[in-house]
C-alpha positions in Angstrom: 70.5 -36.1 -30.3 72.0 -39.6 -30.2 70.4 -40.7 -33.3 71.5 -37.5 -35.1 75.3 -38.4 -33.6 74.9 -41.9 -35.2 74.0 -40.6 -38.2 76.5 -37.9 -38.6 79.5 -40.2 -37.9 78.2 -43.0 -40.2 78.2 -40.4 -42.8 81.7 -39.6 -42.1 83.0 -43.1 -42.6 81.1 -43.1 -46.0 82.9 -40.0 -47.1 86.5 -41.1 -45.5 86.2 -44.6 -47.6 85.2 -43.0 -50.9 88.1 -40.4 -50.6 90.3 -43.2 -50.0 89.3 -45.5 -53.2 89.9 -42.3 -55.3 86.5 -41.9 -56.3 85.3 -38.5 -56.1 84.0 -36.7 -53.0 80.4 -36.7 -51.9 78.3 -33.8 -52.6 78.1 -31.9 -49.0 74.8 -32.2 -46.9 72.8 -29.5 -45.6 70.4 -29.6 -43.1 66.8 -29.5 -44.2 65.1 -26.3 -42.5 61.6 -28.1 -43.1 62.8 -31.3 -40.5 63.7 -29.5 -37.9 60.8 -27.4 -38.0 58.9 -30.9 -37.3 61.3 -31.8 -34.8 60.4 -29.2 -32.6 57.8 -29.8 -30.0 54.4 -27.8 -30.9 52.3 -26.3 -27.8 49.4 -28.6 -26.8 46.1 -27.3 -27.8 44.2 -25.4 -25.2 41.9 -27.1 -22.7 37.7 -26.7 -22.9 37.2 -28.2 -20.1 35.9 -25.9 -17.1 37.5 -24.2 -14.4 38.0 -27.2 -11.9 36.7 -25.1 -8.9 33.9 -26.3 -6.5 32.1 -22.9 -8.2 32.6 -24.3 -11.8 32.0 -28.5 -10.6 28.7 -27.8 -8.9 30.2 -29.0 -5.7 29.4 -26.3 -3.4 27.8 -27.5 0.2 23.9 -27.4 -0.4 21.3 -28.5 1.8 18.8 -31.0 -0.1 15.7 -31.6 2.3 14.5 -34.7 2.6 10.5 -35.5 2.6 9.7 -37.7 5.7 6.7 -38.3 7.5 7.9 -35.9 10.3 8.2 -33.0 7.5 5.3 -33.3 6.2 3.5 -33.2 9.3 4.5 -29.5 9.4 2.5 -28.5 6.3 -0.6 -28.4 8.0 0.6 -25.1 9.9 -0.6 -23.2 6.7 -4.3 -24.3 8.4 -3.5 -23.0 11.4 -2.5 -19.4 9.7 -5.7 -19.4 7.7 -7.2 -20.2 10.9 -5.9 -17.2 12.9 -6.3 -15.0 10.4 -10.1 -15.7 10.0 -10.2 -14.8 13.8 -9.4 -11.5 13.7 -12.7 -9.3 13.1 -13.0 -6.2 11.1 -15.1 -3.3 9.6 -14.6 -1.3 7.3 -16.5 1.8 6.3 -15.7 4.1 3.6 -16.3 7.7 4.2 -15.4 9.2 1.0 -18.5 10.6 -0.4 -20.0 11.3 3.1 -21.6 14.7 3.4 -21.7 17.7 6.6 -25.1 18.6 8.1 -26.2 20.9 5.4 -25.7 18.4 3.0 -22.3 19.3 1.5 -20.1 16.7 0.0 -17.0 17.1 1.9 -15.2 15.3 -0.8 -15.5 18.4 -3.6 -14.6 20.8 -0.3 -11.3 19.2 0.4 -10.5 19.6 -3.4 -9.9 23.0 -2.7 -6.1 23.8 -2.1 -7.9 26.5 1.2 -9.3 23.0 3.1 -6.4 20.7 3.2 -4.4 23.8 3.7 -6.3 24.7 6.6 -6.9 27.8 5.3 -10.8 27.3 5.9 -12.3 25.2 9.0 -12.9 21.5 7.3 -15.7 20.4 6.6 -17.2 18.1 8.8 -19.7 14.8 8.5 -21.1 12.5 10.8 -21.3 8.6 9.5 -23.9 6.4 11.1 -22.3 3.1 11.8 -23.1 -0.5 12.9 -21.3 -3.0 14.5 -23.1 -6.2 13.6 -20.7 -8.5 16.0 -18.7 -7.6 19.0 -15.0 -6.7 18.4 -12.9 -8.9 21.6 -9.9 -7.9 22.8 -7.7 -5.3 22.0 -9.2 -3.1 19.0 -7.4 -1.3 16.6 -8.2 2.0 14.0 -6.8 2.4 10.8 -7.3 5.0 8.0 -6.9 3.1 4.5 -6.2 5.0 1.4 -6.7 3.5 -2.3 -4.8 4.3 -5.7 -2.2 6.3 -3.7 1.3 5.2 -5.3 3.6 6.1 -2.5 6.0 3.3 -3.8 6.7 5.9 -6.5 10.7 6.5 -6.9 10.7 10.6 -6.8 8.2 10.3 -3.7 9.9 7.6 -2.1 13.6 10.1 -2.3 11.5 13.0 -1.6 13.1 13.3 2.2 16.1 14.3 4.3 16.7 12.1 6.8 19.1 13.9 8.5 16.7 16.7 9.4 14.2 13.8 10.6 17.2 13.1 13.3 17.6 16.1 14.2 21.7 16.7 13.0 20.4 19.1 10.2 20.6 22.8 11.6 17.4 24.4 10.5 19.7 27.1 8.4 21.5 24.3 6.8 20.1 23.5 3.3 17.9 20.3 2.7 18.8 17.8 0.0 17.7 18.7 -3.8 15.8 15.0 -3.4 13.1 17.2 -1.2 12.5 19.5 -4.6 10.0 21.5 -4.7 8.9 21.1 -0.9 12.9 22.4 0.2 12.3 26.2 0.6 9.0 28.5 1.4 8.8 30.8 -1.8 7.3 34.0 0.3 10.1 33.9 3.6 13.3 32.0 1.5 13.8 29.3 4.7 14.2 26.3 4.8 11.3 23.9 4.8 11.7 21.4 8.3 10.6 18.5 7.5 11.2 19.1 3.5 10.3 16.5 1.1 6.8 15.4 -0.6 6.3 12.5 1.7 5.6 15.2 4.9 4.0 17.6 2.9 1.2 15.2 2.0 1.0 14.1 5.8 -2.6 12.4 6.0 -4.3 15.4 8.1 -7.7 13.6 8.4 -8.8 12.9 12.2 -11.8 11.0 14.1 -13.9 10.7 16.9 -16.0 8.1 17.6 -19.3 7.7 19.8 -21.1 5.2 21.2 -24.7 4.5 21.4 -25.2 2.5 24.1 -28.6 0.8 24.5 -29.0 1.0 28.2 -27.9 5.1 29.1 -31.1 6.4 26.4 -30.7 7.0 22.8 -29.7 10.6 23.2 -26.5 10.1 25.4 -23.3 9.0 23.2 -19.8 7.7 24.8 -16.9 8.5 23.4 -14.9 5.5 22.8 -11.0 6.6 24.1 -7.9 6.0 22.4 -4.3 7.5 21.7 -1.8 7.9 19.1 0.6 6.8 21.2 2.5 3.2 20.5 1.2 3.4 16.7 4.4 3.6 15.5 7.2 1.2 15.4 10.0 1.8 18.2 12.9 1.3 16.0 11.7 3.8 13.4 11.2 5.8 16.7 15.0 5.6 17.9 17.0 5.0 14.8 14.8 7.2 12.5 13.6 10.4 13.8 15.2 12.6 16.9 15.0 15.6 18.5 15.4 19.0 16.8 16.7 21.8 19.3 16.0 25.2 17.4 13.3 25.7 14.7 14.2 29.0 14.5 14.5 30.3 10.6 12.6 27.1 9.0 9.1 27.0 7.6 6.8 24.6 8.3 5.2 22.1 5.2 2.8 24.3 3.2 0.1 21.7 3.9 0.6 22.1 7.2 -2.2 23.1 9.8 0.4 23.4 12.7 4.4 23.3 12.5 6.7 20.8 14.1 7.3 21.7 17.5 3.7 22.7 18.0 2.4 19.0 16.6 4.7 17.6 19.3 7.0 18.8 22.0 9.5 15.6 21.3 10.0 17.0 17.5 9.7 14.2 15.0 10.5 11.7 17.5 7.3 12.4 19.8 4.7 12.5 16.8 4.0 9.5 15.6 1.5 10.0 13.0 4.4 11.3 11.0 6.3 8.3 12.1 3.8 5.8 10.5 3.0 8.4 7.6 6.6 8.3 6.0 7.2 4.6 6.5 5.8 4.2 2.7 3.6 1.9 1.5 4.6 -0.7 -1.1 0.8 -1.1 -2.8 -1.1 1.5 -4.1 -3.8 0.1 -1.7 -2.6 0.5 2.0 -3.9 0.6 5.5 -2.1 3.2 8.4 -2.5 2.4 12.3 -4.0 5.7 13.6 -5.3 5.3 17.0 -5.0 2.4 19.5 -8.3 2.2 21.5 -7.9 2.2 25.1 -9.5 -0.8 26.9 -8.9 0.7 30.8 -9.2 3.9 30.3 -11.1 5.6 33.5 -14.1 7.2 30.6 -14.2 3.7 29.1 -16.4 2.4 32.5 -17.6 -0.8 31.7 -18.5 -0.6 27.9 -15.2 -1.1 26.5 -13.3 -2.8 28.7 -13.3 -5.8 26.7 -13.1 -4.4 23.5 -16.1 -2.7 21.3 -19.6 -3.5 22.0 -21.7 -4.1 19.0 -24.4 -1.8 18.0 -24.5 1.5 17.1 -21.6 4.2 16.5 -21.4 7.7 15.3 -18.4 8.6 13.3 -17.2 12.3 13.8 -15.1 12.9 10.7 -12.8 16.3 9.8 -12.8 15.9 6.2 -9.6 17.4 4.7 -7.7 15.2 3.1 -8.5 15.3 -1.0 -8.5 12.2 -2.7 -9.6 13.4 -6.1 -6.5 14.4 -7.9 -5.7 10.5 -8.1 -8.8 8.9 -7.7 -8.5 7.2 -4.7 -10.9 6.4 -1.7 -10.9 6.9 2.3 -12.1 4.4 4.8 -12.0 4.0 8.4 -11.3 0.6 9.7 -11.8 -0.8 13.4 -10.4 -4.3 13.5 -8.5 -7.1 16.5 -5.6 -9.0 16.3 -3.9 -12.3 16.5 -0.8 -13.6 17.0 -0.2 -14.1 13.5 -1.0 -10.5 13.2 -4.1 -8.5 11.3 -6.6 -10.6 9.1 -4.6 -11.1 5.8 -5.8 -14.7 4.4 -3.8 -14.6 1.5 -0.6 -16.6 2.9 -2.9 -19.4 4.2 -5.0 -19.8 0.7 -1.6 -19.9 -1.2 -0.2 -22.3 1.1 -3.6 -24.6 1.3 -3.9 -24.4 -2.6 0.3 -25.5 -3.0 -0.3 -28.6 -0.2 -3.5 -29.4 -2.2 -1.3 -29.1 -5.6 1.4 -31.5 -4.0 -1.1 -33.5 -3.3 -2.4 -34.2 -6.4 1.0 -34.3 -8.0 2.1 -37.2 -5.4 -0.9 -39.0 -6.0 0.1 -38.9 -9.9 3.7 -39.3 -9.2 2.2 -42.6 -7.9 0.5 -44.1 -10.4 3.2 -43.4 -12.7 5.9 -45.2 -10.7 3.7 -48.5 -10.3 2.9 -48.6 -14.1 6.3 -47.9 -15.2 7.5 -50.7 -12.9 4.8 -52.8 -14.5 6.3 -52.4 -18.4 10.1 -52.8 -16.7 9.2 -55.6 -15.2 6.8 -57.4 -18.5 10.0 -56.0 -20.6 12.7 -57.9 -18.3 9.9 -61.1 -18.9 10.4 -60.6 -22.6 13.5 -60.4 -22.5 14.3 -63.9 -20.8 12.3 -65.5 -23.2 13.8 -64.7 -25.8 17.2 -65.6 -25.1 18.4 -69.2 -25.7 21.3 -70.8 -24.2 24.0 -71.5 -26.7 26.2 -75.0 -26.4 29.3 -75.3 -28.0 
């Protein structure tokens, strides 16, 4: 603004001094609209640069381990898990084509819809077993099931948990997720517990005898054990409850016995439900069925320190089909440890990762000394060549 003051009063002079020597007046000035288009101050071009937050600037607190000796130490716990786990002893026999005493294959009987109904008496086989090693400590029985997708989406939904608690009124109506297990088609009630997940309750159950060598061939112990303490206690408080009044529901249609006959806590009392509808995540899955007891007054001396090896009889009620998806059925005595059952999976993959870390230190090694090698022959080379230069 000063300079454009200057300017405007030097051209004033000019004009005053021409009109005073009689020559004639200027031509008048007008301002150019282009120059003070340039004059005017243009907005700065936006920034590219990122947002300057700890986000954005990678400067969020992280913890960056650091590899001592101490650490390293530690790896050799994934030993000491493979270790455990090859402790625990196990057998496994598989009872799916096993036959009654007539010769019957119990697995085409339980195909038909009147066995697992109940409908018919099932059809029951005896399985000669061996125990080639003795089974220490505190033994446990599982059923295991193969090809049996309960990680499937419409079975895992297939449930009303509210009923499991016992807040659902039998009259109330179940949740459409329990379609088509929600109502009985001949009576119009409710089904209690609805859903696909009860309805295909694992209905299979066991005895088991022992042989023992010393009280003759012909007499057989039966080894004792309960159903109670399979299941997990929080599932047991937080999961299932009590229902007061049955009165107007249905039981499952696969269902031998209903609810409150099963148990006289409800849902929260039988546990075999309790560990049936926590779902497996493989197709391939093992269930806890019966915890063998160890002190038990009928045990005597035979089991009191777990299961004696030799010979066993396996009493099996056969009614749970496996056909319609191709799956098998096994009965599984195994221990424990205090890493839990035998699984050596998480020790392998932790040996085989040390022994890949291993071998990628050792190569991490070698590279270091011969790239310090060729940096330090390249720094030789380089003093060679350079030559002092004397002005």
């Amino acid at each position: 603004p000063i300079i454009q003051s200057m300017a405007s009063n030097k051209r004033t002079q000019h004009e005053m001094q021409a009109h005073s020597s009689g020559g004639p007046p200027p031509p008048p000035q007008y301002p150019d609209a282009d120059a003070g288009a340039d004059n005017e101050e243009k907005p700065p071009p936006p920034l590219r640069k990122p947002s300057d937050s700890k986000f954005h600037q990678q400067k969020l607190p992280a913890w960056q381990p650091l590899l001592t000796a101490r650490r390293r130490g530690f790896r050799t716990h994934r030993a000491v898990l493979f270790t455990a786990s090859q402790s625990v002893k196990e057998a496994e026999f598989n009872y799916t084509n096993c036959r009654d005493a007539s010769g019957i294959s119990c697995l085409e009987q339980a195909n038909k819809p009147d066995y697992y109904r109940w409908l018919r008496p099932p059809c029951v086989c005896n399985m000669s077993i061996h125990l080639p090693d003795n089974l220490t400590g505190q033994v446990f029985a599982y059923y295991a099931l193969t090809n049996f997708y309960q990680n499937h989406r419409r079975y895992v939904k297939s449930r009303d948990d509210s009923q499991l608690l016992g807040w659902k009124p039998g009259s109330e109506e179940p949740l459409q997720d329990c379609s088509p297990y929600r109502q009985d088609p001949g009576s119009g009630s409710w089904i209690l517990p609805c859903g696909a997940i009860a309805n295909s309750l694992f209905n299979d159950t066991f005895q088991l005898f022992y042989h023992s060598p010393t009280a003759g061939a012909d007499l057989a112990v039966e080894v004792p054990w309960t159903s109670r303490g399979i299941s997990w206690a929080s599932d047991r408080e937080r999961k299932f409850g009590r229902v007061k009044n049955f009165t107007g529901t249905s039981k499952p249609p696969n269902w031998r016995l209903s609810p409150e006959q099963r148990s006289a806590d409800s849902f929260q009392g039988d546990e075999e439900l309790i560990v049936w509808m926590r779902t497996a995540a493989l197709p391939s899955f093992r269930k806890l069925h019966r915890i063998v007891l160890h002190n038990a007054s009928s045990a005597a001396d035979w089991f009191k320190d777990g299961l004696p090896s030799g010979n066993y009889t396996l009493l099996v009620n056969y009614a749970y089909p496996v056909n319609a998806f191709s799956g098998t059925k096994s009965f599984v005595l195994t221990t424990s440890s205090w890493s839990g059952g035998r699984n050596p999976a998480l020790g392998i993959i932790y040996m085989v990762v040390g022994c890949l870390h291993i071998v990628l230190g050792a190569l991490f090694v070698v590279i270091h000394i011969q790239a310090s090698k060729n940096l330090r022959s390249s720094n030789n080379e380089d003093q060679q060549t350079i030559r002092p230069v004397f002005l």
